[in-house]
C-alpha positions as CSV (number, residue, x, y, z in Angstrom):
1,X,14.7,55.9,15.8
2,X,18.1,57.2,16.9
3,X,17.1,60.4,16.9
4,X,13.9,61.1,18.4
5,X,13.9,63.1,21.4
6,X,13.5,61.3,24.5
7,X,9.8,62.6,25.2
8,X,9.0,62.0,21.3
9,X,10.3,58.3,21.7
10,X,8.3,57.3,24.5
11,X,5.2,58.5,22.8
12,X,6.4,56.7,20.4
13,X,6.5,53.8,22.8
14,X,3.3,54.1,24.1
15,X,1.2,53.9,21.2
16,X,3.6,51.0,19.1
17,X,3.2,48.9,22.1
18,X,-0.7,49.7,23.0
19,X,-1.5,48.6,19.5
20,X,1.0,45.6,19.7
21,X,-0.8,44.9,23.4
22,X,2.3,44.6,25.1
23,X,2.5,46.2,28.5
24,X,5.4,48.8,29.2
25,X,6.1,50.7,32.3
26,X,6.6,54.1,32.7
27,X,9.4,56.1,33.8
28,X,10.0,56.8,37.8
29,X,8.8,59.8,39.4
30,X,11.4,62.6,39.1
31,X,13.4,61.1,36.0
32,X,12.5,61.4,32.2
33,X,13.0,58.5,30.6
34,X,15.4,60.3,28.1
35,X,17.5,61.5,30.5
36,X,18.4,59.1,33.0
37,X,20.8,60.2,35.6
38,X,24.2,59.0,34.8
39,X,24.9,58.7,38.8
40,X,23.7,54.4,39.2
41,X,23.5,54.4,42.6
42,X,20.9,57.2,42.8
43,X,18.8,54.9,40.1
44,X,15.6,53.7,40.7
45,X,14.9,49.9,40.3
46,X,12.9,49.4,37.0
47,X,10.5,46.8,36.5
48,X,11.2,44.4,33.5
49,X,8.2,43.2,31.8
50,X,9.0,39.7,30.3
51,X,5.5,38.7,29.2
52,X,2.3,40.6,27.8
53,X,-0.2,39.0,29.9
54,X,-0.9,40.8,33.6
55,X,-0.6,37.8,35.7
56,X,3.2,37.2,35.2
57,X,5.8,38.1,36.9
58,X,7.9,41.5,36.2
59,X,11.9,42.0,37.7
60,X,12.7,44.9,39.6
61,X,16.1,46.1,39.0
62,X,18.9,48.4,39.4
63,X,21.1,47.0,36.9
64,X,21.9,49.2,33.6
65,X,23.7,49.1,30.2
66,X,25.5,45.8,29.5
67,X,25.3,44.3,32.9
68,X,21.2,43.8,31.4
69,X,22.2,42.8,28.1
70,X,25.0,40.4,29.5
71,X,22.3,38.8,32.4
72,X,20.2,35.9,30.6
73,X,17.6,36.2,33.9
74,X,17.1,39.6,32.7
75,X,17.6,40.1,29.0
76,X,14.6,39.9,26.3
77,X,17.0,40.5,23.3
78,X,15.4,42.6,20.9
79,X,11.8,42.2,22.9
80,X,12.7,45.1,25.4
81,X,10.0,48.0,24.1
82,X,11.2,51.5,23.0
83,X,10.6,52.6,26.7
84,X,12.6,50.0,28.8
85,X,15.6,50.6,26.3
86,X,15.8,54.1,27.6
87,X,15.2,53.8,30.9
88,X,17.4,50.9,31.1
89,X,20.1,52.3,29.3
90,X,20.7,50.2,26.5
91,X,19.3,52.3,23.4
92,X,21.5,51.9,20.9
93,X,23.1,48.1,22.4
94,X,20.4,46.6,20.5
95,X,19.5,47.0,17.0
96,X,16.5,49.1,16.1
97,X,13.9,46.6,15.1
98,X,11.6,45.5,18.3
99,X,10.8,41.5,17.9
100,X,8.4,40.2,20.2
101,X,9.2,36.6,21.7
102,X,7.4,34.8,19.3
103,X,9.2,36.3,16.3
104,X,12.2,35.7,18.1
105,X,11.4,31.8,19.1
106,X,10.8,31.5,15.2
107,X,14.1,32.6,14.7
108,X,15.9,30.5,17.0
109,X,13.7,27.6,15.4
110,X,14.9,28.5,11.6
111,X,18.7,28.9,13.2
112,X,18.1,25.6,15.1
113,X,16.9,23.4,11.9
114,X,20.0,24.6,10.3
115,X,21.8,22.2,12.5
116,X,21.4,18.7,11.7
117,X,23.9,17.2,14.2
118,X,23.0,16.8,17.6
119,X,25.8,18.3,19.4
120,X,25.3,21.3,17.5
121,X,21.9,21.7,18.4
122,X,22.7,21.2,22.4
123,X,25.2,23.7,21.8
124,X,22.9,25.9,20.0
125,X,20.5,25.7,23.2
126,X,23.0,26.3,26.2
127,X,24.2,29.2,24.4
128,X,20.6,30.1,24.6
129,X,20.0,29.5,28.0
130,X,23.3,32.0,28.9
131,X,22.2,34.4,26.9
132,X,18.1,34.5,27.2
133,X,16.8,32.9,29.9
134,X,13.1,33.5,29.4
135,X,13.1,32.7,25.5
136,X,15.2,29.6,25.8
137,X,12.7,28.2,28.6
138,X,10.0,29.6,26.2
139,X,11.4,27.9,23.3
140,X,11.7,24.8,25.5
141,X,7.9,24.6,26.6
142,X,6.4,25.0,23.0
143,X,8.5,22.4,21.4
144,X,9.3,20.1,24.4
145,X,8.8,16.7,22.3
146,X,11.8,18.0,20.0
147,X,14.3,19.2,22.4
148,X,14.0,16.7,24.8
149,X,16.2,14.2,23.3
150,X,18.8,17.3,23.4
151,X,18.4,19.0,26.8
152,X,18.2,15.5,28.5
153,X,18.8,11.9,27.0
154,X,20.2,10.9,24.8
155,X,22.0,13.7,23.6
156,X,23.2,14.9,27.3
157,X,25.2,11.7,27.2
158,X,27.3,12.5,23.9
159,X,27.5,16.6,25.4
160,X,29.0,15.0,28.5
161,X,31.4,12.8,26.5
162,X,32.5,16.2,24.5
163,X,31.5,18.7,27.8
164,X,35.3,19.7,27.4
165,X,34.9,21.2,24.1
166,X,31.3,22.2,24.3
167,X,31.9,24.3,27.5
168,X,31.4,28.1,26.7
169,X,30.4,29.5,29.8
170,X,30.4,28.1,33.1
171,X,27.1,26.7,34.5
172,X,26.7,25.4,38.5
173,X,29.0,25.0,41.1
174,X,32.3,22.9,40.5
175,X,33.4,21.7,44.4
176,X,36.5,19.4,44.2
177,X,38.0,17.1,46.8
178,X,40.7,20.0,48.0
179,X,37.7,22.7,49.1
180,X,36.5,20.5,52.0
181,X,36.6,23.1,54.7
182,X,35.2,25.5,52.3
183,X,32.5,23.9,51.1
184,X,29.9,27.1,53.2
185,X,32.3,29.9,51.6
186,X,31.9,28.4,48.0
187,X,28.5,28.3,48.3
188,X,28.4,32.2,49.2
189,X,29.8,32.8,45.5
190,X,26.8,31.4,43.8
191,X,24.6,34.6,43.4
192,X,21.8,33.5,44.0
193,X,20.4,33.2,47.8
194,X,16.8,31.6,47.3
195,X,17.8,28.2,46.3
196,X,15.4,25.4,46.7
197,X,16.9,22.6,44.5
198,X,20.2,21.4,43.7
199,X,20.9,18.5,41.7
200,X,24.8,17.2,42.7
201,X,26.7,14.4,41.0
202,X,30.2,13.0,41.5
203,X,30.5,12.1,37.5
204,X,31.4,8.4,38.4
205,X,28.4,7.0,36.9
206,X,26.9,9.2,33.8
207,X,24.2,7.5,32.4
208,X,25.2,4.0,30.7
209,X,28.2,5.6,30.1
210,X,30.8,5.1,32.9
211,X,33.0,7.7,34.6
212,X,33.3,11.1,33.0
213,X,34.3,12.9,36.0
214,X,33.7,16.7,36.0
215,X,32.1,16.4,32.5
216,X,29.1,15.1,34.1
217,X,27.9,18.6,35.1
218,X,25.9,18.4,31.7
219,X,23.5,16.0,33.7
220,X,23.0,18.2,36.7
221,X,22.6,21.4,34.0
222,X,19.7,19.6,32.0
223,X,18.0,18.1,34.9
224,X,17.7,21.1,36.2
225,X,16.2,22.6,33.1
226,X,14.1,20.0,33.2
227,X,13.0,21.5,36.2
228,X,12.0,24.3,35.0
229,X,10.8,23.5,31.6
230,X,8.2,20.6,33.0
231,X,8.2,21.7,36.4
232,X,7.9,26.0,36.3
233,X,10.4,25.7,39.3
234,X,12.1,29.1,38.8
235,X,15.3,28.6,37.4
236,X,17.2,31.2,39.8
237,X,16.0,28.6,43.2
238,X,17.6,25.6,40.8
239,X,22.0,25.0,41.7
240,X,23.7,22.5,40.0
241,X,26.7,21.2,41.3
242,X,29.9,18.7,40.2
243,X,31.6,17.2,42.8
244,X,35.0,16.8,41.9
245,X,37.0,14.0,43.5
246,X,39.6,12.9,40.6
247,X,38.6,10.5,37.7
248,X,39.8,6.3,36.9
249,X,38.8,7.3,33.3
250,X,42.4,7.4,31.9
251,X,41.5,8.7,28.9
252,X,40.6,11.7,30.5
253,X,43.5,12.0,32.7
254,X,45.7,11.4,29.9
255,X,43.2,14.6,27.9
256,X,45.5,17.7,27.8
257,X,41.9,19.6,27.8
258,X,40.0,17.9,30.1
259,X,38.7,20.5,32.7
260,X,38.6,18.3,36.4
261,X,40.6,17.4,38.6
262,X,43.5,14.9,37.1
263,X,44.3,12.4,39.6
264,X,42.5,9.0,40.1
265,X,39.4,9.3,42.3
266,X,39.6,9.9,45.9
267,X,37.5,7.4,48.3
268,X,37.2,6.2,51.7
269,X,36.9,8.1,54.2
270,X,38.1,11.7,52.6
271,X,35.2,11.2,50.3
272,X,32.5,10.4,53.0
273,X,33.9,14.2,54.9
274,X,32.9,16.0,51.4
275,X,29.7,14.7,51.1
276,X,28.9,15.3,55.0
277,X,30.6,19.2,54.6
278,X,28.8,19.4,51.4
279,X,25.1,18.5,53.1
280,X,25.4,20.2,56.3
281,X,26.8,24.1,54.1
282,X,23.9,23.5,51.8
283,X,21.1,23.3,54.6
284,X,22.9,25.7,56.9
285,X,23.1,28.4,54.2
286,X,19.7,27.3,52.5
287,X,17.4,25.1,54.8
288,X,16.6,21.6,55.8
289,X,13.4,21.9,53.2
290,X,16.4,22.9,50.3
291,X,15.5,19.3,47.6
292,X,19.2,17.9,46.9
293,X,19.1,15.4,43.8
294,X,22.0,12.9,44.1
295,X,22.2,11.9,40.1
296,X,24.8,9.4,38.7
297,X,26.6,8.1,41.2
298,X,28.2,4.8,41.1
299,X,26.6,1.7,42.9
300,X,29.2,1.3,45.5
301,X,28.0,5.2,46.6
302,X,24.4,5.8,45.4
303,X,22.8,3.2,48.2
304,X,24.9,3.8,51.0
305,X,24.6,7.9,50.5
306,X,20.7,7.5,50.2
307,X,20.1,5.6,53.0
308,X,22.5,7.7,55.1
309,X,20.6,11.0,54.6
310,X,17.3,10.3,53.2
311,X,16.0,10.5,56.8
312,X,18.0,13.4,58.2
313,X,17.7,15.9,54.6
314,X,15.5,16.3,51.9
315,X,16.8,14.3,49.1
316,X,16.3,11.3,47.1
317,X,18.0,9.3,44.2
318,X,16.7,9.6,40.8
319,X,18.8,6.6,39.4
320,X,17.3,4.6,42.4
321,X,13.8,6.5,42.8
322,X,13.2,8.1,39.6
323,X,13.7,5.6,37.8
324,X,11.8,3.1,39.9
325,X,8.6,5.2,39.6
326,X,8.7,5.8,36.1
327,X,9.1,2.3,35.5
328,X,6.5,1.0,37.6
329,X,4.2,3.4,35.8
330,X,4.5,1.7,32.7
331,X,4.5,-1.6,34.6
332,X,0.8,-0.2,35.9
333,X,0.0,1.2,32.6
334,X,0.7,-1.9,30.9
335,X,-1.8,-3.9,32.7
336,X,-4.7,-1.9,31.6
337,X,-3.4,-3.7,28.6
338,X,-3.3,-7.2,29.9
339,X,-6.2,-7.1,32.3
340,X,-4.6,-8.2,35.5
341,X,-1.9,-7.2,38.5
342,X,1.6,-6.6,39.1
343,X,1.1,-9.8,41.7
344,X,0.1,-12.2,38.3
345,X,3.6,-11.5,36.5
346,X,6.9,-12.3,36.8
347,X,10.0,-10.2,36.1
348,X,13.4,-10.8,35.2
349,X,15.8,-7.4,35.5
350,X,18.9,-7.2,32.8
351,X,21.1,-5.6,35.2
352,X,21.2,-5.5,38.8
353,X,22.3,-2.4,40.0
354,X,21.0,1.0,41.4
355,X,17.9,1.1,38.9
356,X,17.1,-2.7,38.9
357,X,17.3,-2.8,42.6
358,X,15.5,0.5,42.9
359,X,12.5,-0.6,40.3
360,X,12.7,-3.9,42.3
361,X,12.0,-2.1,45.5
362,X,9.1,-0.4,44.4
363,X,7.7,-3.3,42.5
364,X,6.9,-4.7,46.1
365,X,5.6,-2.2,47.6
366,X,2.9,-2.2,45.2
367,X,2.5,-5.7,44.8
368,X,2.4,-5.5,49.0
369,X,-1.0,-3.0,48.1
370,X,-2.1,-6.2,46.3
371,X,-2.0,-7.9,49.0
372,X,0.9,-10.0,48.5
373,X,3.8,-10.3,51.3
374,X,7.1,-9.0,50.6
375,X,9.1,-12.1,51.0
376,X,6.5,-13.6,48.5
377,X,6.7,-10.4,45.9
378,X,10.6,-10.4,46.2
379,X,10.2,-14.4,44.5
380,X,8.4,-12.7,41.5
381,X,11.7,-11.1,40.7
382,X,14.8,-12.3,39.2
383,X,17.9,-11.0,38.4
384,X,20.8,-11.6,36.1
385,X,23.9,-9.5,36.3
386,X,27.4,-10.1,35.0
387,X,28.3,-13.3,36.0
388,X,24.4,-14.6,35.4
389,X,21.1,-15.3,37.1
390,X,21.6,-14.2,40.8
391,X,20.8,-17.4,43.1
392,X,21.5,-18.4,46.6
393,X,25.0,-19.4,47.4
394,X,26.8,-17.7,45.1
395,X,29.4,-16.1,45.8
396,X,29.9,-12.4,46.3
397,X,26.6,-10.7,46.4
398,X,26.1,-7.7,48.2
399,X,23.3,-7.0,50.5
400,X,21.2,-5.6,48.5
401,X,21.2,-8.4,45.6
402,X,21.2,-11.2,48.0
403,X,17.0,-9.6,48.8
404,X,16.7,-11.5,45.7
405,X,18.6,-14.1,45.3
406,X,16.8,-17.4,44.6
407,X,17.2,-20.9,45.6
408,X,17.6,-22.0,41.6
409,X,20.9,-23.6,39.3
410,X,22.7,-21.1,38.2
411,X,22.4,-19.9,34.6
412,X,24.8,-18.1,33.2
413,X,23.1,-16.2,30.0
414,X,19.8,-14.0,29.7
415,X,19.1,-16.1,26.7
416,X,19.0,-19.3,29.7
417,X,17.6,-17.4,31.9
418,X,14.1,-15.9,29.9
419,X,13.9,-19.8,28.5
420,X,13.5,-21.3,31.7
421,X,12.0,-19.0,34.0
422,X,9.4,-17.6,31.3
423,X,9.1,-13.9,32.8
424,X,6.1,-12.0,31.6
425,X,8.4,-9.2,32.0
426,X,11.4,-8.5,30.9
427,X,13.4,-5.2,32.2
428,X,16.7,-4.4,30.7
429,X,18.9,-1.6,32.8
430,X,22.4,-2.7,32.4
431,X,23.4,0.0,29.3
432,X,24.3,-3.7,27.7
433,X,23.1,-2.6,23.8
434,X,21.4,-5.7,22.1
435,X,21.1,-7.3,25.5
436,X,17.4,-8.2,24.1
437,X,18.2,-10.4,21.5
438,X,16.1,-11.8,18.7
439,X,15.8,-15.1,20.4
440,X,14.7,-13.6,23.4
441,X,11.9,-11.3,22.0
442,X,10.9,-14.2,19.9
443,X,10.6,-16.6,23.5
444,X,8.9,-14.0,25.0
445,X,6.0,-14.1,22.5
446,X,5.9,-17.6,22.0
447,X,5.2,-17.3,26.3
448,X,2.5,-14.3,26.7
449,X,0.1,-13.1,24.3
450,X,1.3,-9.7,25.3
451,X,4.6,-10.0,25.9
452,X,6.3,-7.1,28.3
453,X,9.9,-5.8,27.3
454,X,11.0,-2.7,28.5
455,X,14.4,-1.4,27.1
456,X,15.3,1.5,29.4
457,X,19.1,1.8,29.1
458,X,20.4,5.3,28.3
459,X,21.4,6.6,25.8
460,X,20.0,4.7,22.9
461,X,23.1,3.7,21.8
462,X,22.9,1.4,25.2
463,X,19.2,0.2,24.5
464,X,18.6,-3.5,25.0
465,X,16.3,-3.3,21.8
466,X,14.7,-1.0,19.5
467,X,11.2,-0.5,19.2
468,X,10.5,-2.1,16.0
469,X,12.9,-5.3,16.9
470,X,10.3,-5.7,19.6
471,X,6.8,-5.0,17.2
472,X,7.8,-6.5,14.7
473,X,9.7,-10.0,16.2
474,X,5.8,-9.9,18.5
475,X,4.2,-9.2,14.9
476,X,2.6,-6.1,17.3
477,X,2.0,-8.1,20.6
478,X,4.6,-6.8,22.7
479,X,4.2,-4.0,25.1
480,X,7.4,-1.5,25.3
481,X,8.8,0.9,26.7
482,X,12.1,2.3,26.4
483,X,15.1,5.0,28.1
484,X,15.6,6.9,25.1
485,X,13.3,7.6,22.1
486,X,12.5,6.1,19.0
487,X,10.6,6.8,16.3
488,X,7.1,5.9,15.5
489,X,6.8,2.0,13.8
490,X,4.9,1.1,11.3
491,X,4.4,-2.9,10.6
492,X,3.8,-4.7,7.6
493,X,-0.2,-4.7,8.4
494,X,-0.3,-0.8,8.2
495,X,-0.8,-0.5,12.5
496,X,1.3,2.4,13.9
497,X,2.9,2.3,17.0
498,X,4.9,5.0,19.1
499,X,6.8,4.0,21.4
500,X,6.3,5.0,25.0
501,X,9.4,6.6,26.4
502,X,9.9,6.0,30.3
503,X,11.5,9.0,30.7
504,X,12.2,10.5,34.4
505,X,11.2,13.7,33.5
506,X,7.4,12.5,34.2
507,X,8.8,11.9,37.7
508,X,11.5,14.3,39.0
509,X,10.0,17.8,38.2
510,X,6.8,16.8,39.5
511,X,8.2,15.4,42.6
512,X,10.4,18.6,43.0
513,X,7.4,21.1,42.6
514,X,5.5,19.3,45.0
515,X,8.5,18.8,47.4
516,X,8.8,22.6,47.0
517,X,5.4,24.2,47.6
518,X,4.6,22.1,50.1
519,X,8.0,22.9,52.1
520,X,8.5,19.2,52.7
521,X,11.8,18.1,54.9
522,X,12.3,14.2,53.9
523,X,10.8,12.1,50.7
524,X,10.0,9.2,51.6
525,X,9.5,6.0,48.8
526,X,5.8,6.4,49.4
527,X,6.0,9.7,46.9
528,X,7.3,7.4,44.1
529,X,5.1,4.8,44.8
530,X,2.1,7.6,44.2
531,X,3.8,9.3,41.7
532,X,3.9,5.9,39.2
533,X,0.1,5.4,39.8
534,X,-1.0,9.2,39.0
535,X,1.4,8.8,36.1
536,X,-0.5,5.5,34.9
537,X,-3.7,7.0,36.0
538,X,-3.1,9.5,33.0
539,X,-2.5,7.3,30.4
540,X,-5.6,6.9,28.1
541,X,-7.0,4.1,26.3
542,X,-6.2,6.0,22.9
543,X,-2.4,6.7,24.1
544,X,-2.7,3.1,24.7
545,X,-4.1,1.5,21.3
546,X,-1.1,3.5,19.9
547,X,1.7,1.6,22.1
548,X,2.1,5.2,24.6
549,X,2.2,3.3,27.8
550,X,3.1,7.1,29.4
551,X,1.1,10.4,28.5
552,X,2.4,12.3,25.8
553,X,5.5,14.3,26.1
554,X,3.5,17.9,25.0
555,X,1.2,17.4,28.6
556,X,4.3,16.8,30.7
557,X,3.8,19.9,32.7
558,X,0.3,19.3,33.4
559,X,1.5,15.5,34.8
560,X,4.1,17.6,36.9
561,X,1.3,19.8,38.1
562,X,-1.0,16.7,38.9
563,X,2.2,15.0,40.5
564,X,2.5,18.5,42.7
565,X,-0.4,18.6,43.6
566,X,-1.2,15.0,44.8
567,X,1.8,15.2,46.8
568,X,0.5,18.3,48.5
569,X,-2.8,17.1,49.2
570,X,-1.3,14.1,50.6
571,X,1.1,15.6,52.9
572,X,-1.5,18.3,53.7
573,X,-3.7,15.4,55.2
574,X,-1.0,13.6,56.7
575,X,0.0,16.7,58.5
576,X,-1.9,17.6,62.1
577,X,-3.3,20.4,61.0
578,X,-4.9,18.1,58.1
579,X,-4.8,20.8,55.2
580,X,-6.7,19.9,52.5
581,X,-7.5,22.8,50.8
582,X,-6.4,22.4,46.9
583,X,-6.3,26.6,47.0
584,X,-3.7,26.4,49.6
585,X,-1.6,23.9,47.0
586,X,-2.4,26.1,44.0
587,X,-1.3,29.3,45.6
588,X,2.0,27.1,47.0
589,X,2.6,26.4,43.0
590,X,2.0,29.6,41.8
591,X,4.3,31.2,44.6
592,X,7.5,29.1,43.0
593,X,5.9,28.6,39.7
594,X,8.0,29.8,36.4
């Protein structure tokens, strides 16, 4: 192949990829594809073709040589045709052979199977994603039930535990404590200027895992994949960024190779000045519409940092509102399983922090569509953190606990407390592993013929139960739903269940794409709210006589597209122009769309 002629080779070109039906471009006016000029700045952009079908998008570019082979946006690996190698400059950088992406997907998949270790596998990907962009996002989307548990939970947890040794290749934007009064020139070193999403943690609270300081950029990293991969939000509009302000994890800041910032964390008032610089450079450079994601910060910050900007930026909390939604739609699934309403049960939370209190919050506003005041849908719920079941007069509750806080004796176990207050529901998002004890699953069944226990601590290792503790200690009555996955169950009767998996990835991507297209400026708790019912609007009786209380994982991009646009249509007709023209949406999704 070496040694054709340049004229010869893109005959050559022509026909291999006519018959292969792959499109190819031809060389610009004035230039033979042979012989390009050497001079770059008098090169003409080419377009890079990265699919076979007419309706996707091509890149226009200048770049040549290694600069394409070292640019996952734009490299194909061994997919470029005979034709772009030449006029692209990188004939001979590539071997010979021409493999199309599915050849090359099949490879990564034999490569990938190799690896039976977790780690490995996440490793394997996010060398991937800085190498290929378009084949890892296309590898993502046609297997997204098996790399889920690796791009997102639970494996993200253990890559964030080990992001120090994992890290190859920088990925988002690390901003520490020191740059505040910088924050707008950082931000101009990130090369790309369209941005319309940015996921931004401070690594205080990663997962059920604690405070992993500037190792918690794997978080941002996969949710923003995420984005992409069940969303189509183009991955060059998608920023993640670490906030940096120290660690108290002193296993880290006694880590010779630990990568942050090693002093103990920074708070107060010097804290409060980041954030504040941080929000005001990312919507002066990118726009009040830019979507910023606050993920994993710790209680004492998540509440009073959403309910400082949720009304002046566009931004929400997935720990607070992602999670809330998701859970509610398996709430709302659930009673198309025991034929009545949210208003009819009652629910006791394991855990009372940012996810309890958000799922709590949304829990009344639709019990409050019900009918039901929400004085009187707040006394549905109970609570039992640390120190036990959270009642009036006891010392030390915050404000936001005290909304729930019952005139009751105190009880100090959640053994006590599901014995006496006989929940219908039992929610466990502490990260307290075994939290769900046998005792417990076996009360709960002796108390509801279909007995509610969702497990949704992350990662699995934090679970409050498995899914076959619960089916098999119901003998199959229970109704579950869980953080992480688990595998299918099979009881002693020969029924099969698989488990639903209330994963936010049904919520945030679809949230984000709608956010997006429709150019909206502040989310308000109603999108959650709506999100949760379209989610449990989609779950069918089949996915339900198999224990799914959420659609499956392989149609998570059309529930992101539904999610979009709802959302659209609803702020279309809330608007005063009253838009409701689901053309005007579609086109909105297809401008962003990946």
């Amino acid at each position: 192949m070496n040694s054709l002629p340049g004229r010869a080779a893109l005959s050559l070109c022509r026909r291999s990829a006519a018959a292969g039906g792959m499109r190819v471009f031809t060389a610009s006016p004035g230039h033979s594809a042979g012989g390009l000029p050497t001079d770059r700045a008098s090169l003409p952009a080419v377009r890079v073709c990265h699919s076979g079908t007419n309706h996707k998008p091509s890149v226009n570019t200048k770049k040549r040589g290694y600069d394409i082979t070292r640019n996952p946006h734009l490299n194909k690996g061994m997919a470029f045709t005979l034709e772009e190698r030449l006029q692209l400059g990188i004939h001979g950088l590539l071997p010979p052979c021409f493999l199309s992406q599915d050849v090359q997907v099949l490879r990564v998949m034999k490569s990938y199977e190799t690896r039976s270790n977790p780690l490995d596998k996440y490793i394997l990907l996010m060398t991937l994603q800085d190498r290929n962009e378009k084949l890892f996002y296309r590898l993502l989307t046609s297997y997204i039930e098996e790399f889920m548990p690796i791009v997102y939970t639970p494996t993200v947890g253990l890559a964030c535990q080990q992001y120090g040794l994992a890290f190859r290749r920088p990925r988002g934007l690390f901003i520490t404590i020191h740059d505040r009064g910088h924050i707008a020139t950082m931000l101009n070193s990130w090369p790309e200027e369209d941005i319309k999403a940015i996921v931004v943690t401070d690594g205080e609270r990663i997962l059920g895992l604690g405070d992993l300081g500037s190792y918690g950029m794997g978080i941002p990293v996969g949710k923003l994949a995420l984005y992409t991969a069940c969303g189509g939000v183009r991955p060059q509009q998608c920023l993640p960024v670490l906030l940096d302000v120290g660690t108290d994890n002193q296993a880290l800041l006694d880590d010779p190779l630990y990568i942050g910032l090693k002093h103990k964390r920074i708070r107060g008032k010097e804290y409060d000045e980041l954030i504040d610089e941080f929000m005001q450079a990312v919507t002066d450079k990118y726009g009040m519409n830019c979507l910023i994601q606050f993920e994993d910060f710790a209680n004492s910050n998540a509440f009073r940092i959403l309910n400082k900007y949720r009304n002046r930026y566009c931004t929400f909390n997935d720990d607070i509102q992602g999670t809330a939604s998701v859970a509610v739609a398996g709430l709302l699934a659930a009673l198309k399983i025991t034929k009545n309403k949210l208003l009819d049960h009652t629910f006791v939370f394991q855990g009372a922090g940012e996810a309890a209190l958000g799922i709590a919050h949304l829990l009344i506003m639709a019990m409050a569509k019900e009918g039901l005041s929400s004085e009187e849908a707040a006394k549905k719920i109970w609570m039992v953190d640390s120190k036990g079941l959270i009642v009036k007069g006891r010392s030390h509750l915050n404000h936001e606990k005290e909304e729930f806080a019952h005139d009751h004796p105190h009880l100090k176990t959640l053994e006590e407390v599901v014995h006496v207050i006989k929940p219908t529901a039992i929610i466990g998002v502490a990260a307290i592993g075994g939290a769900f004890t046998e005792k417990i699953i076996k009360d709960m069944a002796s108390f509801n013929e279909r007995p509610i226990i969702f497990a949704l601590s992350n990662p699995t290792s934090k679970a409050e139960c498995t899914a076959e503790q619960c089916y098999k200690l119901t003998e199959g009555r229970g109704i579950f739903a869980s953080g992480s996955p688990f595998d299918k169950v099979t009881l002693a009767d020969g029924r099969t269940f698989y488990p639903g998996q209330g994963n936010n990835a049904y919520v945030f991507p679809g949230v984000a794409l709608g956010v997006i297209a429709c150019g909206v400026r502040h989310i308000s708790d109603d999108v959650f709210l709506t999100t949760a019912e379209a989610i449990a609007d989609m779950v069918t009786e089949e996915n339900l006589a198999e224990g799914r209380l959420y659609p499956p994982l392989s149609t998570i991009r059309e529930v992101s597209f539904k999610i979009a646009v709802k959302r659209c249509t609803l702020f279309f007709y809330t608007r005063v122009e009253r838009l409701t023209d689901n053309e005007r949406i579609l086109s909105a999704q297809q401008h962003i769309g990946y």
